[in-house]
N, C-alpha and C positions, 0 to 999 in steps of 0.2 A: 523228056527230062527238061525239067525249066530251069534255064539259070540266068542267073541274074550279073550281070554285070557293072560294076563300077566304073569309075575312071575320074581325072581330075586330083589328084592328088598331088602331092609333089613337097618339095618347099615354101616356105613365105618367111618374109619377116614381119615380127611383132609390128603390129599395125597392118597387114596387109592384107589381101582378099585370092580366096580360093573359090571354084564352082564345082563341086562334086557332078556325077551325074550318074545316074543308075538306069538302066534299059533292060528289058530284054523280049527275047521274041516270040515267048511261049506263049503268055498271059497279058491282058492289057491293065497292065498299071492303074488305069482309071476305076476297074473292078475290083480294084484291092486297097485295102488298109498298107502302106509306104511308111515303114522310118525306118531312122538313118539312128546307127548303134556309134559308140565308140568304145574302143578296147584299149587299156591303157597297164601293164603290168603293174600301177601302182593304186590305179582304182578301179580295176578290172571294168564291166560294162556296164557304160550310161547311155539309158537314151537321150538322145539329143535332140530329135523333131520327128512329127509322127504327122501324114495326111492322112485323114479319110478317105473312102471310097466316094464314087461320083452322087451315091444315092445318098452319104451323109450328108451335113451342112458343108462338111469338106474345113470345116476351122482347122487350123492346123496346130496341134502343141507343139510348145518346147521349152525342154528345159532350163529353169533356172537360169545356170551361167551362161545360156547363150541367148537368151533374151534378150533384145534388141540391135543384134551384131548376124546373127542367121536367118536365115530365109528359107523357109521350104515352100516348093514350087509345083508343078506336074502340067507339061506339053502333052498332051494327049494325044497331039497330030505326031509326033515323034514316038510315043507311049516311052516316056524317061521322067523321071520326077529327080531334081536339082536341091542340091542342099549351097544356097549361094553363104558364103562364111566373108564376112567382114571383121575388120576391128583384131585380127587376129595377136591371139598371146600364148607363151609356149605354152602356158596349161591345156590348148587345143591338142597339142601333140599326139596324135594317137594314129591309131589303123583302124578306120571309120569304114561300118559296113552296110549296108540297107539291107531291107527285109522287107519281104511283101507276103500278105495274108488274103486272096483272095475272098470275097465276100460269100461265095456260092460252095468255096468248099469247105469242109469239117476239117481241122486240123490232124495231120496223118502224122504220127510220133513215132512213125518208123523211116521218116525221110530221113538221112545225115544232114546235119547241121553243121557247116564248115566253120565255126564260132565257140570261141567259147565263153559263153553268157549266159547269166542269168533268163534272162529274155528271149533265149532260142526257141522253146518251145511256145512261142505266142505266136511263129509264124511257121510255113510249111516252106519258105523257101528265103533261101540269104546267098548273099555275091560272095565273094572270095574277098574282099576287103580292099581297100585302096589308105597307103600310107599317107597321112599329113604330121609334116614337120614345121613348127613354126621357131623360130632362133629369133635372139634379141641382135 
C-alpha cells in the first residue's frame, strides 16, 4: 500500500511562511508526476504546484494566485518533494494535500482516494492532507 504522507502545516500569520512536505516509502517521488491540491469548502479543489517526474524537464507549475509566493521543490536523497509558501494570506487557508502519479504506472480507478476533488482521478495515490491556517 503506498501512502503518502504530509506534514508542515499548521498556523501563520498573513505574511508569513510555511514548508509543506510530502514523503513516502513506497515509491520514489522523483519517478512520479507530485502536486500539491488544496481543498477549501468554499472553492472546493485547486491545484496549486505540480513537478514533473525526473525524465521530464521537471518545470514546475503553479497556479495563478500563488505565483511568486510558492515554491515547489523535490530531495530526492530524502524522496519528499516540499511546497515552501511565502507571502502568506488568509485566502491560503485550506487542507493542502499532494498527489503523486508514478510514471511507469497506468492510472488504477479502483484505488480510494482519501480527497475529494475534482483532480482525484489524475493520480493513483494522495496523503491524508495536512491543515494550513493563515489569520490576519
Amino acid at each position: 500500500e503506498v501512502q503518502l504522507v504530509e506534514s508542515g502545516g499548521g498556523s501563520a500569520l498573513t505574511g508569513g511562511s510555511l514548508r509543506l512536505s510530502c514523503t513516502t516509502s513506497a515509491i520514489r517521488l522523483e519517478e512520479a508526476d507530485v502536486g500539491w491540491y488544496r481543498v477549501t469548502s468554499g472553492n472546493g479543489c485547486d491545484m496549486v504546484s505540480i513537478i514533473g517526474d525526473d525524465e521530464d524537464d521537471g518545470l514546475p507549475l503553479y497556479a495563478d494566485f500563488v505565483k511568486g509566493r510558492f515554491t515547489i521543490s523535490r530531495d530526492s536523497a530524502k524522496n519528499t518533494v516540499y511546497l515552501l509558501m511565502n507571502s502568506l494570506e488568509p485566502e491560503d487557508t485550506a487542507v493542502y494535500y499532494c498527489a503523486a502519479q508514478p510514471r511507469r504506472q497506468p492510472l488504477d480507478y479502483s484505488l480510494i482516494r482519501p480527497v475529494h476533488c475534482r483532480h482525484a482521478y489524475e493520480y493513483n495515490y494522495w496523503g491524508q492532507g495536512t491543515q494550513v491556517t493563515v489569520s490576519s
